[in-house]
C-alpha positions in Angstrom: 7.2 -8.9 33.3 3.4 -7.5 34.2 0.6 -9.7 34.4 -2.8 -8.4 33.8 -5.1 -11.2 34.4 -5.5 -13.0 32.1 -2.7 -11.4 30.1 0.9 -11.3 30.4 3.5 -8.6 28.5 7.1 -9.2 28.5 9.0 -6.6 27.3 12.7 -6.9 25.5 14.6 -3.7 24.5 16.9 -3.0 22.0 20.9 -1.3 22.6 20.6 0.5 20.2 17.1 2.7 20.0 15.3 1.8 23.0 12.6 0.3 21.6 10.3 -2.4 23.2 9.7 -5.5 21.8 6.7 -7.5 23.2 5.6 -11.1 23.8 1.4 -11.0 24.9 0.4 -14.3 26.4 -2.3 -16.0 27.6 -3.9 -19.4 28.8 -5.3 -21.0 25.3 -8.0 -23.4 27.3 -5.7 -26.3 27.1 -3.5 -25.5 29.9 -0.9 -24.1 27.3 -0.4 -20.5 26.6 -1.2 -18.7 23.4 1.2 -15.8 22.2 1.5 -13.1 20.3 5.3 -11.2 19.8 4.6 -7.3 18.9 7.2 -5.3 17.3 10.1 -7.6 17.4 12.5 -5.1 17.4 16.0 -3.9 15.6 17.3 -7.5 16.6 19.7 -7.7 19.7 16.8 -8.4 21.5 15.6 -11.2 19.9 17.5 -14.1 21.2 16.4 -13.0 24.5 12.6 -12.9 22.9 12.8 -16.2 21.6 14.3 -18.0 24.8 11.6 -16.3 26.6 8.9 -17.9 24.1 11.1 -21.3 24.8 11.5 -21.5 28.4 7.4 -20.0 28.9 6.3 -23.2 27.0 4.4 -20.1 24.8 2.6 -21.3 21.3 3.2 -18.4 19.0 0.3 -18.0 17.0 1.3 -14.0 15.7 3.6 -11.3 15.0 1.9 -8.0 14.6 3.8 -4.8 13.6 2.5 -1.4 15.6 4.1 0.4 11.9 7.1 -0.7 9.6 10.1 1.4 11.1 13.4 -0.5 10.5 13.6 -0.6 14.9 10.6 -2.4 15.2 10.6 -4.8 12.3 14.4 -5.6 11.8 13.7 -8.9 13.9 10.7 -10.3 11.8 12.6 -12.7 9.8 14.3 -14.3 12.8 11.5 -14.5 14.8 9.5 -16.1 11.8 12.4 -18.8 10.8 12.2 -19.6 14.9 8.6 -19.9 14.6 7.3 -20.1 10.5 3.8 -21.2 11.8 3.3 -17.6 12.9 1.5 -15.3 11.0 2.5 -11.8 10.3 0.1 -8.7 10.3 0.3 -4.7 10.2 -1.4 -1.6 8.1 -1.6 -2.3 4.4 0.0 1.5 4.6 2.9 0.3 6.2 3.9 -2.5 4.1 6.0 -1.2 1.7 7.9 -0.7 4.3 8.9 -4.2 4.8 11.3 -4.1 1.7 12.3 -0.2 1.7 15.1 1.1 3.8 14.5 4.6 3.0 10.8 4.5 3.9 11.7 1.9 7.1 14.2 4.2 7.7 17.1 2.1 8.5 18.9 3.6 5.2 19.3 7.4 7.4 21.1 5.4 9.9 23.4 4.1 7.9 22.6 0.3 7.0 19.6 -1.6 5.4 16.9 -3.2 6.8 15.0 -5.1 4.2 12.8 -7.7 5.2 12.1 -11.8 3.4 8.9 -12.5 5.4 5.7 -11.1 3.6 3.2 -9.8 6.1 -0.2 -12.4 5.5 -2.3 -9.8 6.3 -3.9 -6.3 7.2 -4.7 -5.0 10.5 -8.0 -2.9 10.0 -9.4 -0.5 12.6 -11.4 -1.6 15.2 -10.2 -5.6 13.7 -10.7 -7.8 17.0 -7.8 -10.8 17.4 -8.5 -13.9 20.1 -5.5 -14.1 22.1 -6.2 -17.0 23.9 -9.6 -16.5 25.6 -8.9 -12.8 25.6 -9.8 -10.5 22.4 -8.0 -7.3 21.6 -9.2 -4.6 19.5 -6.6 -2.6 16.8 -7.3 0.8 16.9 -6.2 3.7 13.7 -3.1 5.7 15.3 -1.4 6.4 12.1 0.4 9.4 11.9 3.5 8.6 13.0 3.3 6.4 9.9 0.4 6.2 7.4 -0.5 2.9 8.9 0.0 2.5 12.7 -1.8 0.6 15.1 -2.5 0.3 18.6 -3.5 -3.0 20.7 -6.4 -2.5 22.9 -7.4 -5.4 25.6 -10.7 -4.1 27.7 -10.5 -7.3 29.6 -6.9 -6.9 30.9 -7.0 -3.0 30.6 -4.1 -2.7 28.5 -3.5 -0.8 25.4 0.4 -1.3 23.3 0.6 2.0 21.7 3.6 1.5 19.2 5.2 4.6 18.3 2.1 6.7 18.6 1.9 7.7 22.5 4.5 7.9 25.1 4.6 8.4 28.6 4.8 12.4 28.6 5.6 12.6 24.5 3.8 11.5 21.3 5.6 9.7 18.2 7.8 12.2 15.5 5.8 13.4 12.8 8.7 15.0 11.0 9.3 12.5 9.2 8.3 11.0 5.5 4.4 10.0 5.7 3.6 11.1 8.7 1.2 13.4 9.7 1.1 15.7 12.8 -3.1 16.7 12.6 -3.8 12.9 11.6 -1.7 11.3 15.1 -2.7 13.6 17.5 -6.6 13.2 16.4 -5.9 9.5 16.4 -4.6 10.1 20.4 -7.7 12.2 21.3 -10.5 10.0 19.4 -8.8 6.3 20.1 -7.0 6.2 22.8 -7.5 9.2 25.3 -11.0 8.3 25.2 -10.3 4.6 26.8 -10.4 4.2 30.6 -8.2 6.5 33.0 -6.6 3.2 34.2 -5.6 1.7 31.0 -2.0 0.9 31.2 0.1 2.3 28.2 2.9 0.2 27.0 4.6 2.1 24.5 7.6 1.3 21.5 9.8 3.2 24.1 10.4 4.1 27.2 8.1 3.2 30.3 4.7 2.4 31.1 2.3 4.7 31.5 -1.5 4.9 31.7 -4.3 7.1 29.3 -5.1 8.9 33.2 -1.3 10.1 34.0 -1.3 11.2 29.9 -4.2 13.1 30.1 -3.4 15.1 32.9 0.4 15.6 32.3 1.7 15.4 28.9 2.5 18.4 27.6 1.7 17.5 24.0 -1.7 16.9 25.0 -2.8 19.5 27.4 -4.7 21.1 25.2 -7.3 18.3 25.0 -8.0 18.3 29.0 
């Protein structure tokens, strides 16, 4: 767990893929804690997730989706039957995505992710969410996908990058609608430009910040 006053990230990982699943809190005011679960993952990671959510005492207000790849969306529908209040956002672009294993990707791998829970909404560039008594800013890092997203929090320097940046690698862009010139522009004009010290939680691997990605990954040495 990190804690970035005011905001804390938990993050669960998959067996299977590696990929992070988040739960964002933070104090709603009330002396309760607001929460938001990101990416909830390929799904042996959720129970953990939820009796996370349970024992924190956390009020779930969202579920935002980074993209619509079958390893960070297969847990949607059990996170939403836990909590059906929540509401569900990502890309417009990405949607489709929701109900198509070939385009989520889960039908290469051999079985089929196909999502019951709509998403309520789109998450626009540069959209600011209230998390509590903290706002976050969505940022345009498609590419990987046609409609990935990034989480940016100024106040708690903190930026969830989905699939899009790594610590020392960048998302695949080999793969159906993504775009190599479109994610690495996105990197450079959205989030290499936020402060050296902002700390990088990525859909895999380990944390990072924009600094340490600037200077040393290799896929973006070009740029500095």
């Amino acid at each position: 767990m990190t804690t970035t006053s005011p905001v804390t990230i938990k993050a669960f990982i998959d067996s299977m893929f590696g990929e992070n699943a988040f739960v964002v809190s933070s104090a709603n005011g009330s002396g309760g804690r607001a929460g938001w679960v990101i990416d909830p993952g390929l799904g042996d990671q959720v129970q953990r997730l939820l009796d996370y959510i349970a024992r924190e005492g956390i009020g779930l207000e969202k579920i935002l989706l980074t993209h619509g790849h079958a390893d960070h969306i297969a847990g949607l529908d059990a996170v939403h039957e836990a909590h059906p209040h929540a509401q569900v956002f990502m890309a417009d672009a990405d949607q489709p995505m929701l109900t198509d294993p070939e385009l989520n990707l889960s039908a290469p791998f051999g079985f089929r992710v196909v999502m019951e829970t709509p998403a309520n909404g789109d998450i626009t560039p540069r959209q600011v969410m209230r998390l509590g008594e903290v706002d976050w800013t969505a940022l345009d890092t498609s590419g990987h996908s046609p409609g990935g997203r990034s989480f940016y929090c100024a106040e708690a320097g903190v930026v969830l990058t989905g699939d899009a940046l790594f610590a020392g690698s960048i998302g695949r862009t080999d793969l159906p609608g993504s775009d190599s010139k479109q994610l690495l522009m996105n990197i450079h004009e959205q989030l290499l430009t936020l402060p050296p010290e902002t700390m990088v939680y990525s859909g895999h691997g380990p944390i990072t910040t924009i600094g340490n990605e600037r200077k040393l990954n290799r896929f973006l040495s070009d740029a500095y």
